[in-house]
PLY file of the C-alpha trace (Angstrom):
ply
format ascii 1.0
element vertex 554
property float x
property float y
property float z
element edge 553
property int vertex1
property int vertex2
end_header
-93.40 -74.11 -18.12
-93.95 -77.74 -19.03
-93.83 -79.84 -16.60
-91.00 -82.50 -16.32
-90.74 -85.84 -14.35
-87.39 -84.84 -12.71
-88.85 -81.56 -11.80
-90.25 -82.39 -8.16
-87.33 -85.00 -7.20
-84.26 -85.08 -5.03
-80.78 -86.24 -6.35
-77.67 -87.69 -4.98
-74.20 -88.03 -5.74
-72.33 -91.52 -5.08
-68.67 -91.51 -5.81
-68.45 -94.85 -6.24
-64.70 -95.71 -5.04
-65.93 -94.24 -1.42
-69.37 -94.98 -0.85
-69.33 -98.88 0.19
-67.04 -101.87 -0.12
-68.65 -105.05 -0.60
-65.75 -107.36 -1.01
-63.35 -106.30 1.34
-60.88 -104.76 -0.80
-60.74 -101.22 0.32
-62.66 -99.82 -2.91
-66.02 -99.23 -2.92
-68.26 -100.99 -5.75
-71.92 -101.69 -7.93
-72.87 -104.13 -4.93
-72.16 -102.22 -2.07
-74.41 -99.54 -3.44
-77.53 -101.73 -4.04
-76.59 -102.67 -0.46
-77.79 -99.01 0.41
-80.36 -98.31 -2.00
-83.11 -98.60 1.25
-81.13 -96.00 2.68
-81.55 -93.99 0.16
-85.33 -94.61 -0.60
-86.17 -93.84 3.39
-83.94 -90.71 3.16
-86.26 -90.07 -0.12
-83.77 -90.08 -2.72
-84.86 -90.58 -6.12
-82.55 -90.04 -8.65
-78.93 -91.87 -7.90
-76.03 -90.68 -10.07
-72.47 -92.60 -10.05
-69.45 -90.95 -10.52
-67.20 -93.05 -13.22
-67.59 -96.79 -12.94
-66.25 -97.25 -16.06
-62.76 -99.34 -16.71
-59.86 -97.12 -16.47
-56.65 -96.39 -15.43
-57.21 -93.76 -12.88
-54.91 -91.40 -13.38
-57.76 -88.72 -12.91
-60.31 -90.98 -10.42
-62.46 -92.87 -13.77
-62.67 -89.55 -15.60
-60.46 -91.34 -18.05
-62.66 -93.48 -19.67
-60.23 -96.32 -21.90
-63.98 -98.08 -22.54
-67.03 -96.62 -22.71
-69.19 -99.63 -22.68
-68.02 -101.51 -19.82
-67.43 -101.59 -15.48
-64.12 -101.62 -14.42
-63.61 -104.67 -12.53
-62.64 -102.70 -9.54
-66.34 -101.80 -9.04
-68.20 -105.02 -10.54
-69.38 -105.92 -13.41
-71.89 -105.16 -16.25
-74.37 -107.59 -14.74
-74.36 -105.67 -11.13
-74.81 -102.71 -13.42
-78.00 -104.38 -14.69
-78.75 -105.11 -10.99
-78.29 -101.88 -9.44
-80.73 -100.30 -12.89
-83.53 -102.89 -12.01
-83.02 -102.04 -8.16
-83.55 -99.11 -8.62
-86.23 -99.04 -10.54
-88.38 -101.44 -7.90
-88.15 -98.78 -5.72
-89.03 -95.75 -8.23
-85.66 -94.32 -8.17
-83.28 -93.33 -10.96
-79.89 -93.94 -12.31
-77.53 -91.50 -13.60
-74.09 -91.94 -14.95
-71.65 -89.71 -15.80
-71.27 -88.81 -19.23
-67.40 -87.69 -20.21
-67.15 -87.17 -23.86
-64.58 -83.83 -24.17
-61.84 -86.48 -23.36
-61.09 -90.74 -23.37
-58.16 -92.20 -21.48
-54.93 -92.34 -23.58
-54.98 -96.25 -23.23
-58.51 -96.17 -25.00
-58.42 -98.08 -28.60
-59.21 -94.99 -30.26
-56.38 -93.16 -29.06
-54.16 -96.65 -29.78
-54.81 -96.48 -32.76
-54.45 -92.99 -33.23
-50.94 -93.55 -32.66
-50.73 -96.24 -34.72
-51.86 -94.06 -37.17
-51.98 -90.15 -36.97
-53.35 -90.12 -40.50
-55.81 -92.61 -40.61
-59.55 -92.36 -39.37
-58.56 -92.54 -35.21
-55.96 -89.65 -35.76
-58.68 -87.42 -36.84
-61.07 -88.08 -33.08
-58.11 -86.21 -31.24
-56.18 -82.44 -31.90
-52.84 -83.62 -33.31
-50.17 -81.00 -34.54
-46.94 -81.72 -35.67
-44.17 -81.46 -33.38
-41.74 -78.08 -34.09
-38.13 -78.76 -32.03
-38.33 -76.49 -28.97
-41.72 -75.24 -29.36
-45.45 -76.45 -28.61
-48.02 -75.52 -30.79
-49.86 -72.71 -28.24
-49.14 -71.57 -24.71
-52.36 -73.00 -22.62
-51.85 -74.26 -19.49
-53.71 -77.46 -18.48
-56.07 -77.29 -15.62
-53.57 -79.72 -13.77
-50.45 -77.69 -14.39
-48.16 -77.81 -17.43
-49.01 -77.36 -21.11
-51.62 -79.13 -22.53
-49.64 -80.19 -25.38
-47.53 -83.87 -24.84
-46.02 -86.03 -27.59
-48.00 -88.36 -29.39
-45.65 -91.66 -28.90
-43.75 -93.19 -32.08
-44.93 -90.46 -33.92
-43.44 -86.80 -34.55
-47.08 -85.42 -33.23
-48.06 -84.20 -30.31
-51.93 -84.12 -28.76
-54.19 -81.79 -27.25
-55.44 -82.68 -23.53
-56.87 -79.64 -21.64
-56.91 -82.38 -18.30
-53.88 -84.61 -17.58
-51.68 -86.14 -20.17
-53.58 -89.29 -19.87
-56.65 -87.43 -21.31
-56.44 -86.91 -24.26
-59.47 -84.65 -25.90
-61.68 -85.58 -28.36
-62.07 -83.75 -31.85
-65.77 -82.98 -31.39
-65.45 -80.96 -34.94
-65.32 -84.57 -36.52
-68.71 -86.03 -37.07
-67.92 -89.24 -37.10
-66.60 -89.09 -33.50
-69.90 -87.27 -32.43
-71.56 -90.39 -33.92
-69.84 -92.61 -31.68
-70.36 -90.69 -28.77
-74.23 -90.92 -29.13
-73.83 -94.03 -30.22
-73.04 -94.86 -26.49
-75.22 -92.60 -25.04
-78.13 -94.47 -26.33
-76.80 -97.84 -25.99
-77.10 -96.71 -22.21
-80.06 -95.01 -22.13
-81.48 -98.31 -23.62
-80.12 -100.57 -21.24
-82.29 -97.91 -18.70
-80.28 -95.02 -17.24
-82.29 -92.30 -16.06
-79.92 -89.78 -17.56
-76.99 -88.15 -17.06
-74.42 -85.80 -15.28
-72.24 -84.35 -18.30
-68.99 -83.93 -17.16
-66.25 -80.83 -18.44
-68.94 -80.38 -21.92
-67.51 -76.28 -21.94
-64.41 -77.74 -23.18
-65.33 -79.37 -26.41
-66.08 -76.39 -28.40
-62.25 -74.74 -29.44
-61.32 -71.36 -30.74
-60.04 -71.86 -33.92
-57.61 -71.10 -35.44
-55.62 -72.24 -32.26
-53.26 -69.33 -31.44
-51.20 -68.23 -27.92
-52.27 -65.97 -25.32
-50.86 -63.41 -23.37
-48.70 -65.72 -20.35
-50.14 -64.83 -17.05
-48.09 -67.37 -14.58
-43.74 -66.99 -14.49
-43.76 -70.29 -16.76
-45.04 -68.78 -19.79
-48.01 -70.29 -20.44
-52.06 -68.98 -19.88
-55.13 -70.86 -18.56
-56.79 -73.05 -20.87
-59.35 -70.57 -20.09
-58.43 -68.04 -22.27
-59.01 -70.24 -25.36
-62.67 -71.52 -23.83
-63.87 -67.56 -23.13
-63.19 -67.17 -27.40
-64.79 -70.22 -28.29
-67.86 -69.87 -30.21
-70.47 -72.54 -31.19
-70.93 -75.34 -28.95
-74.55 -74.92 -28.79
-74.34 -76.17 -32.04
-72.59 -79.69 -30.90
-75.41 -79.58 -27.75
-78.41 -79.18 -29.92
-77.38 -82.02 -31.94
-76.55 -84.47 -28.76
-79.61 -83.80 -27.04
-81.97 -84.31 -30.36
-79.96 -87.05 -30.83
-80.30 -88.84 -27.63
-81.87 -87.49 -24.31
-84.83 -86.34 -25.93
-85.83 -89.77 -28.01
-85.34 -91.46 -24.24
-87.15 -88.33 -22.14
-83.65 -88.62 -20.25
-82.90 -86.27 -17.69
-79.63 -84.40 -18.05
-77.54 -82.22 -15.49
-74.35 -80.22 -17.43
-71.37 -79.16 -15.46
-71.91 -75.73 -16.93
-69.50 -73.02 -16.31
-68.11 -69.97 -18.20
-71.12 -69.71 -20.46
-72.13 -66.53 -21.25
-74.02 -63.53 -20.99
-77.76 -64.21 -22.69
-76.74 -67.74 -22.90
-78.63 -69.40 -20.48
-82.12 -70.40 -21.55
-80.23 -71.86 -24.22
-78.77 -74.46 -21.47
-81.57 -75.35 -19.61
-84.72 -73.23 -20.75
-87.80 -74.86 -22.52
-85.83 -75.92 -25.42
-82.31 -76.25 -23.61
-79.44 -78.34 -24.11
-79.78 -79.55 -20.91
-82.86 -80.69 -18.24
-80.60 -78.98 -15.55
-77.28 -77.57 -14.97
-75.39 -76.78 -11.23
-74.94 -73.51 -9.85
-71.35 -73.20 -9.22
-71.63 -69.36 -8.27
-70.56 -69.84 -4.37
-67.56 -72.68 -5.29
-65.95 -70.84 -7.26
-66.07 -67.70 -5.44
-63.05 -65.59 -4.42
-61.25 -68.61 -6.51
-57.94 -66.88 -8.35
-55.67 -67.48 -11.71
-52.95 -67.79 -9.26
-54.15 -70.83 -7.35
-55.72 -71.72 -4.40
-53.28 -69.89 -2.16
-54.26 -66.45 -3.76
-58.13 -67.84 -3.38
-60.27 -64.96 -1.08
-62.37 -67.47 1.63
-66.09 -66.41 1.41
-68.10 -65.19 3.84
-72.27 -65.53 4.48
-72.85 -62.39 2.88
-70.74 -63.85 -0.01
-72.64 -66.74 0.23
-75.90 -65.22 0.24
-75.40 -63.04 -2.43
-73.95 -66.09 -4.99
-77.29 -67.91 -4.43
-79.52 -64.93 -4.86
-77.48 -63.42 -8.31
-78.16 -67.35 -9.21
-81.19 -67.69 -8.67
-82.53 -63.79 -9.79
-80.61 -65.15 -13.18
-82.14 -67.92 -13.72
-85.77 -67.17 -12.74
-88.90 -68.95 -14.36
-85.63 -69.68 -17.14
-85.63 -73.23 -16.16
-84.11 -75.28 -12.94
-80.55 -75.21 -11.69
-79.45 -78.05 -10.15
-78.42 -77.00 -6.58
-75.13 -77.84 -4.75
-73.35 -77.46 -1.45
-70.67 -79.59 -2.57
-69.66 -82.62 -5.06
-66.33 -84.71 -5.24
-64.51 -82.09 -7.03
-65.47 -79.66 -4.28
-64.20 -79.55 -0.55
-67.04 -80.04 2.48
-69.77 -77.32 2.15
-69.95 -77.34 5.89
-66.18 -76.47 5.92
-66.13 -74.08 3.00
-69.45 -71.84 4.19
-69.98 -72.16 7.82
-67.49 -69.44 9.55
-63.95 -71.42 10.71
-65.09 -72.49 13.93
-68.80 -71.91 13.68
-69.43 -75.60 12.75
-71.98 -77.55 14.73
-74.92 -79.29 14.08
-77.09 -76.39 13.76
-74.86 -74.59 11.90
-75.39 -77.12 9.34
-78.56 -77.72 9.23
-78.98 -73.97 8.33
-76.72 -74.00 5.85
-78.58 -77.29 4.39
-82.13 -75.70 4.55
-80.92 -72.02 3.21
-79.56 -74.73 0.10
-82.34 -77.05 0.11
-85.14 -74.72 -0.55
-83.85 -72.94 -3.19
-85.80 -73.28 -6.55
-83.93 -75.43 -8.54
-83.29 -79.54 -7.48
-81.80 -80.54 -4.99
-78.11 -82.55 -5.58
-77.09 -83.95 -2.31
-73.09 -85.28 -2.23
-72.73 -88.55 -0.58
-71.95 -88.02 4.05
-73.83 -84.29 3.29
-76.59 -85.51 4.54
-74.54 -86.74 7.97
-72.76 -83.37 8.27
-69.46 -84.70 7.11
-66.36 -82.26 7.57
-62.95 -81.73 5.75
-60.27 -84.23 6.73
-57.44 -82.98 8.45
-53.71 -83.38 6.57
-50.46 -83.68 8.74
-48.83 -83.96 5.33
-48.82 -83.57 1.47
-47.69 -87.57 1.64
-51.01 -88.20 2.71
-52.85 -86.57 -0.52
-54.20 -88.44 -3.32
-55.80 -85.98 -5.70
-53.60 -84.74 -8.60
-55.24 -81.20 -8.60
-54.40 -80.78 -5.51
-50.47 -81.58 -5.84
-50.51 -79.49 -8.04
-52.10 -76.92 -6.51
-49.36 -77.68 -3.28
-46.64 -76.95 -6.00
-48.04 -73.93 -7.06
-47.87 -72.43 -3.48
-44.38 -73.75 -2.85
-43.56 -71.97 -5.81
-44.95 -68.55 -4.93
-42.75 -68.38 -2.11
-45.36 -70.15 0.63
-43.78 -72.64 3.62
-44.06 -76.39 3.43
-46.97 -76.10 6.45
-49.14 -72.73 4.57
-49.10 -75.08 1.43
-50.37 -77.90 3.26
-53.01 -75.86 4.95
-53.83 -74.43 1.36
-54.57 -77.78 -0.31
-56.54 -78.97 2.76
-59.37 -76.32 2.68
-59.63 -76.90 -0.95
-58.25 -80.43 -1.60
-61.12 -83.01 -3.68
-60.06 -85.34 -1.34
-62.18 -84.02 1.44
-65.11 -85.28 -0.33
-63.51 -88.47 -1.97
-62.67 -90.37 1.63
-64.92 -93.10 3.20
-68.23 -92.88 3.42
-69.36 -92.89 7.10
-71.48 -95.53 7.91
-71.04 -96.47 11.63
-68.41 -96.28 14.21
-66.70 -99.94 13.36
-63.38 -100.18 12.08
-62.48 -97.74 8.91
-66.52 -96.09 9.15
-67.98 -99.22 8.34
-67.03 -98.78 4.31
-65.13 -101.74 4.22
-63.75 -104.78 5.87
-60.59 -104.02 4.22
-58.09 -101.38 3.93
-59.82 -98.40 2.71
-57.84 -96.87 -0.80
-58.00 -93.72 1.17
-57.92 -92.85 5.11
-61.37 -92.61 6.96
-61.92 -88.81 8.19
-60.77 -89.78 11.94
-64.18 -87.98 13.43
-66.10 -90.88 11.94
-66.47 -92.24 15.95
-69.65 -89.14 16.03
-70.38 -88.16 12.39
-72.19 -91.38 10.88
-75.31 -93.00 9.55
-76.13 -95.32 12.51
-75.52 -93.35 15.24
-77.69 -90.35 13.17
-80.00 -92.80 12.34
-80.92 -93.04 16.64
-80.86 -89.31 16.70
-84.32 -87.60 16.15
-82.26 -84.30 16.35
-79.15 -85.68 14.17
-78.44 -83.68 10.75
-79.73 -86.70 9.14
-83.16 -86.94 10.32
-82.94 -82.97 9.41
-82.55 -83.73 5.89
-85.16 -86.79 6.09
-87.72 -83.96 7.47
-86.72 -81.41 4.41
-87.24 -84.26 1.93
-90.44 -84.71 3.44
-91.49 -81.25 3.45
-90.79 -80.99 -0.57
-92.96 -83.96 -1.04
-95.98 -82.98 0.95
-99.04 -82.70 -1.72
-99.65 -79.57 0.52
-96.45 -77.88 -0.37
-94.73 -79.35 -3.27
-96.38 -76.96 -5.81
-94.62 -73.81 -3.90
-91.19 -75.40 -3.33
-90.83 -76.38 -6.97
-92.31 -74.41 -9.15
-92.93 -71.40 -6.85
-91.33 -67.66 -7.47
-87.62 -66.77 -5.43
-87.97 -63.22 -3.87
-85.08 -62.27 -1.03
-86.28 -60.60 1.99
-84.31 -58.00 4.36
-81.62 -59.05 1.72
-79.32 -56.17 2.80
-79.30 -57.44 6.77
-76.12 -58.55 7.38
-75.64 -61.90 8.53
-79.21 -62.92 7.61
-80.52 -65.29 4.44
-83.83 -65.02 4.26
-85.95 -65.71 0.84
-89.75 -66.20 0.24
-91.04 -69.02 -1.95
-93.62 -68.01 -3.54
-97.00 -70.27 -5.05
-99.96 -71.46 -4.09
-98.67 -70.67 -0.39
-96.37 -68.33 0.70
-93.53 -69.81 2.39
-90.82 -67.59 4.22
-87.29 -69.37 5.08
-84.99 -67.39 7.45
-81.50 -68.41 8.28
-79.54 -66.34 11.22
-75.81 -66.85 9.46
-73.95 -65.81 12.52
-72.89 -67.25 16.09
-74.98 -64.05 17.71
-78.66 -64.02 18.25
-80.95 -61.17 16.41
-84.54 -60.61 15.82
-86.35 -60.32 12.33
-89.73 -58.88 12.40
-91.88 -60.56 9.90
-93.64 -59.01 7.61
-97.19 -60.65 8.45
-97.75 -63.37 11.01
-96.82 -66.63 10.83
-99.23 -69.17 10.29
-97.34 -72.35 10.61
-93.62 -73.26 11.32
-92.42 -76.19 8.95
-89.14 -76.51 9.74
-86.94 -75.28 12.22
-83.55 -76.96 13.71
-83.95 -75.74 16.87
-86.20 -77.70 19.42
-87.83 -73.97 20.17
-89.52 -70.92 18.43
-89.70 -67.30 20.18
-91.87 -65.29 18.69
-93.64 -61.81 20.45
-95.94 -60.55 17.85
-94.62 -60.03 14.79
-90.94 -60.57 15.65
-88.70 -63.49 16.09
-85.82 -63.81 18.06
-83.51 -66.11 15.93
-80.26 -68.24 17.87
-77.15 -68.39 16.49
-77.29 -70.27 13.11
-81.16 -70.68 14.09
-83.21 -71.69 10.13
-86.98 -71.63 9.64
-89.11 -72.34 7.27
-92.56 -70.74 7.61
-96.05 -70.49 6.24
-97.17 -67.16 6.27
0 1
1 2
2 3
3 4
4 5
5 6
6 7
7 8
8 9
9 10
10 11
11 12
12 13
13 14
14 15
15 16
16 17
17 18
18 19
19 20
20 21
21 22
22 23
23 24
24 25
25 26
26 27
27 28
28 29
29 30
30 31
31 32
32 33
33 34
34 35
35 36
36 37
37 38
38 39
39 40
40 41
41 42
42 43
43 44
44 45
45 46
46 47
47 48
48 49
49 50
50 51
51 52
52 53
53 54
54 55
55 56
56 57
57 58
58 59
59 60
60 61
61 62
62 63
63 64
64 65
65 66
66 67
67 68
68 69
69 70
70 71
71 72
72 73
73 74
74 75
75 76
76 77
77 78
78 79
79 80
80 81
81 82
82 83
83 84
84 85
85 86
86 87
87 88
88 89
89 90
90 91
91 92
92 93
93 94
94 95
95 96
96 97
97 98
98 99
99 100
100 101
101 102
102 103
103 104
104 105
105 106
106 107
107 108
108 109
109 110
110 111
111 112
112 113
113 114
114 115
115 116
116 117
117 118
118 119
119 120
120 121
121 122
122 123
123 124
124 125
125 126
126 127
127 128
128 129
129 130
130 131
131 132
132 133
133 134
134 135
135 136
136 137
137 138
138 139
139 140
140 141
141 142
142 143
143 144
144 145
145 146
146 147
147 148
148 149
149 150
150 151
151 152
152 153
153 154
154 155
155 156
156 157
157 158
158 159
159 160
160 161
161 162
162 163
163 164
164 165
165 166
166 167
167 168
168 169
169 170
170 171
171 172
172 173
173 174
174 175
175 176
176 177
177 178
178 179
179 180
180 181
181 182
182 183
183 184
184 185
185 186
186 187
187 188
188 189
189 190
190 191
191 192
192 193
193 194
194 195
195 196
196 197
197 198
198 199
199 200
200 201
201 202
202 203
203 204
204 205
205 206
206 207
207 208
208 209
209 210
210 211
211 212
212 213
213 214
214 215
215 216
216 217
217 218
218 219
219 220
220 221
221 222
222 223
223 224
224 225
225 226
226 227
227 228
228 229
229 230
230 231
231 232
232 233
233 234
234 235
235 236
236 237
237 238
238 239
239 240
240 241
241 242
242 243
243 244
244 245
245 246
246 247
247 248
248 249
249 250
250 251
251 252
252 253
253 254
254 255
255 256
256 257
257 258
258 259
259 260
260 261
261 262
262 263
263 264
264 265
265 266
266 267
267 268
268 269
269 270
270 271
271 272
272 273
273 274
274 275
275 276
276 277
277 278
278 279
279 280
280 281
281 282
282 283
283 284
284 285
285 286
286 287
287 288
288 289
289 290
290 291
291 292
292 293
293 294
294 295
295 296
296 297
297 298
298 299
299 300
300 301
301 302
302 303
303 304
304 305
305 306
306 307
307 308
308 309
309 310
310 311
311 312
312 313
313 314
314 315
315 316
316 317
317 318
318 319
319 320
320 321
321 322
322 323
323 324
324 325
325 326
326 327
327 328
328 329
329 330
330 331
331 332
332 333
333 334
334 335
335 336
336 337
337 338
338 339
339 340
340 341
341 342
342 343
343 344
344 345
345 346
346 347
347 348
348 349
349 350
350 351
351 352
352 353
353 354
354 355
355 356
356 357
357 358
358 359
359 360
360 361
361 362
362 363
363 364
364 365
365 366
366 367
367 368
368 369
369 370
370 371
371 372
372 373
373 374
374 375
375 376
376 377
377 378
378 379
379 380
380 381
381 382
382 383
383 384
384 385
385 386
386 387
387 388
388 389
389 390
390 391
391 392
392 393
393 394
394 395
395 396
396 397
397 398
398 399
399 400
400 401
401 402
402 403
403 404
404 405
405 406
406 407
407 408
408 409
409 410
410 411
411 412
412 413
413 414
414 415
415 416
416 417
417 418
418 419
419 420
420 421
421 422
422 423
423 424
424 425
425 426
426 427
427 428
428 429
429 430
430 431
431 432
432 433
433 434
434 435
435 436
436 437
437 438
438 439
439 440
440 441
441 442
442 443
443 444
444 445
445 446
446 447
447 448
448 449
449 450
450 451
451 452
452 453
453 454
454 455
455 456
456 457
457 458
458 459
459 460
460 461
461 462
462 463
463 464
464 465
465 466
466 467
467 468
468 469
469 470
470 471
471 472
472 473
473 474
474 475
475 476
476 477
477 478
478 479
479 480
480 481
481 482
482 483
483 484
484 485
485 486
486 487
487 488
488 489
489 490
490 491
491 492
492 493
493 494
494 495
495 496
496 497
497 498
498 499
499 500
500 501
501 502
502 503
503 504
504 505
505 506
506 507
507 508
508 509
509 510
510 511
511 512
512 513
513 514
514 515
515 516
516 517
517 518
518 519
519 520
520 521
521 522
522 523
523 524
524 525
525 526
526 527
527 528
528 529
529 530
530 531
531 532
532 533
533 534
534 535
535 536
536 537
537 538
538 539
539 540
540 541
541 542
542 543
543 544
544 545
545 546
546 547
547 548
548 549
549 550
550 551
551 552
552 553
């Protein structure tokens, strides 16, 4: 395999909105996050990527762009943008933004002028069909509920949008909207992104002809879904962006990748791919249902375990998956994988390691690095996400109380990732002098930067040390490039994988509340990594405490 710069480096996710208010108006912005870029470097970040700064309306949380070549005002402006690039840069780290092309914000001039004329150049960037009385031209569902068909205003059109009806999606078929799109993409990279995170980029490749599928919800209508698993071609569209633009700039670039399929892989992310990297989603979407979230199964460590493995036996010496425990359209991975009750500071430090040394790179979300937890909801008044009012409708619908909706949406809500970050125990977490756009998670008193700062033993410091172990000169070779094996895979209750390089590293995670012993296979020479302040060993075997991790040379 060739080697790549972004190969050996660790990521992390800022949603901008939530990660640090400079101005005191309850919404997180471009200066608050230079404010924190030290943090970052002495946690050992290196490659930053923002969720949408871009101006718009909001309707989905930025990923309704209505200008692709600006910073909404909320967050700063172009010359912070310039900043937070050069700021970056002093201190050898990299910016990412996101890149969301399969849809524009319905109050973006293209789509004005769209309407202002269906027939004319701006028509032709979107999917417009002509409007039959009483009927919409297919039966898809939208991912946020409802059809994804919605009238076009002042016209006798309506418009494709597979998101909300603010979204409208772009006619990637059209080459002169392609044009535009890397247009921007390389008026970025120039200005000095690292790269990007390409958001939704399954959907822009349709089945055509467009036709209805069997309904498989009471209201009539099928999951967008259906269309996407008959769609054929979008390498084709891929190819072109990435000769087009990440590969003149040697830009790194992470897809949100799912549904591809069988064989389809190395085509993504292998020596030629699409793509420098794309996420494993394997363990968030488990047990996940066409129903909704209330019909969801809840996963357990041996479901866990075996979405990482299938991952990572799949993608092999392929190319590099860009690991996740969660994102901000993901609930807490300490509240989604660690057994209900089960989570505690070691607890999540396993679960971080059993992550962390995965092959692949590492994508840390912003307060997964302090541990932070689901928020609790007393009520669906206090939820902000659209998905997940829609989601709470869904459940009322199939016959579910008011208080088993509610406690639906909060184990899955996006909103458990969007609140505050936690910085210290001061008013509102220390985000913002202000009124925070959405409530602090009310644990924020323990769970935060400064006080984990002061704790050698604090998750923190537990992902400063893992950092640290994946830079080490004496171990970096084996962590990133080295060969994933499992080991004792069929123990229940146990994760345990070798890394396999220049060294042989063995990492050993006890997922359960009860002790038990592992024998290893040869003796240990060195432990690298364990979150427990002890290590009982006689002979061969190891006596592991609950939710006990190591990582060991052997």
């Amino acid at each position: 395999m060739e080697k790549k710069w972004w190969h050996d480096k660790v990521a992390y996710q800022i949603y901008p909105k939530s990660f640090c208010d400079s101005n005191g108006d309850g919404i997180g912005d471009i200066p608050g996050i230079i404010s924190k870029l030290d943090y970052l470097k002495d946690l050992g970040v290196d490659i930053v990527w923002l969720s949408p700064c871009y101006p718009s309306p909001l309707a989905d949380q930025g990923y309704d762009i209505s200008d692709y070549y600006g910073i909404d005002p909320r967050f700063g402006t172009m010359e912070d943008m310039d900043r937070l690039i050069a700021e970056a840069k002093k201190r050898d780290m990299y910016i990412l933004m996101d890149l969301v092309v399969n849809h524009c914000s319905d109050e973006h001039e293209w789509f004005q002028k769209a309407c202002e004329d269906p027939d004319g150049k701006y028509g032709h960037f979107f999917y417009l069909r002509e409007k039959e009385e009483g009927k919409r031209p297919t039966n898809w569902r939208s991912y946020f509920g409802g059809s994804v068909w919605e009238d076009l205003p002042g016209t006798n059109r309506q418009y494709l949008h597979v998101f909300h009806k603010k979204q409208p999606d772009l006619n990637w078929e059209n080459p002169e909207l392609r044009e535009e799109v890397y247009k921007n993409i390389n008026w970025w990279l120039e200005k000095g992104l690292g790269g990007f995170r390409i958001d939704a980029i399954m959907n822009i490749k349709k089945a055509h002809p467009f036709h209805d599928y069997a309904p498989d919800r009471e209201d009539g209508l099928c999951s967008v879904k259906a269309m996407l698993a008959e769609a054929e071609g979008i390498g084709g569209f891929l190819e072109e962006m990435r000769d087009r633009t990440f590969r003149k700039y040697d830009a790194f670039s992470v897809g949100e990748v799912f549904s591809e399929k069988p064989g389809e892989l190395p085509g993504f992310i292998g020596e030629n791919g699409y793509f420098s990297s794309a996420f494993d989603f394997s363990a968030a979407v488990f047990g996940k249902s066409g129903k909704g979230w209330y019909d969801a199964d809840l996963i357990t460590p041996e479901d866990y375990k075996n979405c990482c493995f299938q991952a990572q036996e799949e993608v092999g010496c392929i190319g590099f998956l860009a690991n996740i425990i969660e994102n901000h359209d993901q609930p807490r991975g300490v509240s989604c994988y660690i057994p209900q009750g089960d989570c505690c500071v070691a607890s999540k430090k396993m679960l971080a390691a059993l992550n962390f040394m995965l092959r692949g790179i590492p994508f840390i979300y912003q307060g997964q690095e302090l541990g932070m937890e689901n928020v609790p909801f007393s009520s669906i008044e206090e939820v902000d996400d659209i998905s997940s009012l829609e989601e709470y409708r869904v459940a009322l619908a199939a016959g579910l109380s008011c208080g088993e909706a509610l406690k639906v949406v909060a184990r899955y809500s996006r909103d458990n990732a969007r609140t505050p970050m936690q910085w210290s125990d001061k008013p509102h977490a220390g985000f913002t002098d202000g009124t925070p756009w959405l409530r602090v998670n009310p644990n924020y008193k323990t769970i935060n930067a400064a006080a984990e700062q002061d704790d050698p033993d604090s998750v923190l410091n537990f992902y400063g040390r893992m950092i640290a172990l994946r830079k080490d000169p004496e171990y970096t070779e084996t962590i990133v490039y080295g060969a994933f094996e499992p080991f004792l895979r069929e123990r229940r209750n146990l994760m345990a994988y070798y890394r396999k390089g220049e060294k042989t590293l063995l990492v050993i995670g006890n997922y359960q509340r009860k002790e038990q012993e592992v024998t290893l296979p040869v003796s240990c020479k060195k432990v690298l990594l364990n979150n427990y302040p002890e290590f009982s060993i006689l002979g061969n075997t190891v006596r592991m405490r609950g939710y006990q991790v190591l990582i060991l040379e052997i």
